[in-house]
N, C-alpha and C positions, 0 to 999 in steps of 0.2 A: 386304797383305804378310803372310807367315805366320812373321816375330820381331816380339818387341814389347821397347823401349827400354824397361827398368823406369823409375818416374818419381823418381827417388832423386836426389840431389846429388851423391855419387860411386859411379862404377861402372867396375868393372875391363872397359874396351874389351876385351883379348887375349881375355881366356874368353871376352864375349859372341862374339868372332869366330868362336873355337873351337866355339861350343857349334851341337849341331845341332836342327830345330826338330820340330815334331811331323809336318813332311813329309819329315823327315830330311837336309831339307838342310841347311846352315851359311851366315850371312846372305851370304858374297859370290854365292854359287848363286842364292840369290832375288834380290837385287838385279839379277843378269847377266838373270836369266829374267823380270822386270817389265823391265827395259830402262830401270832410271836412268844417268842423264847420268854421261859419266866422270868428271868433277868430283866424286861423289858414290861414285862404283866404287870409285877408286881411295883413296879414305879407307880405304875398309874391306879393301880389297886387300891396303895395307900391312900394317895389324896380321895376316893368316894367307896367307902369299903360299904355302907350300906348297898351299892347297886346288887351285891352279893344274894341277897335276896327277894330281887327281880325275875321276871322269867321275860326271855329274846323273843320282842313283837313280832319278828320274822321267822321264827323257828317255831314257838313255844316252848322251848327249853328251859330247865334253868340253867346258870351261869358256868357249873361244873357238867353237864351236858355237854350243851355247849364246844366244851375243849376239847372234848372227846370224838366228836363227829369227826370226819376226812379224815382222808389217806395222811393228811399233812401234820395230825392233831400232834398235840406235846402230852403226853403222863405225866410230865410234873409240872403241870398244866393242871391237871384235872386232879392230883394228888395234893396240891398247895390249895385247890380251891374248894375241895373236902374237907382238909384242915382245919382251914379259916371257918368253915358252917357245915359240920360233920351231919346238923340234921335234915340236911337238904336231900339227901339220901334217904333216907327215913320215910320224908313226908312223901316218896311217893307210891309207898308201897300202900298207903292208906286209896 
């Protein structure tokens, strides 16, 4: 994965969420684009749900895209993140 959890005893979660990596993305992007389990997604979803309506520098996806791509992808992955901004769907039929 291209974040790394510094190994410290406290760390401010929000900014790691916030912060973007040296592939410019911000950890919910990687995690959606490795295809961890939502159990895992959605931890880090919480702390920056606006990334939600970003589209991935490396792909040009948006974020429920995204989930969808590889062999590896999750559906409830890309069903939770439908959910959350059902109109991301929508907008791309325009």
């Amino acid at each position: 994965m291209s974040f790394r959890i510094p190994n410290t005893l406290y760390y401010d979660w929000k900014t790691w969420a916030r912060t973007k990596g040296v592939d410019g993305r911000v950890p919910l992007l990687t995690a959606v684009g490795t295809c961890m389990h939502w159990s895992d997604t959605k931890l880090i979803f919480a702390l920056n749900k606006p990334v939600i309506y970003e589209i991935d520098v490396l792909t040009g996806l948006p974020l429920f895209m995204l989930a969808a791509i590889g062999p590896l992808s999750k559906i409830e992955n890309v069903y939770n993140l439908l959910k959350e901004y059902p109109p991301a769907s929508i907008m791309l039929m325009n």
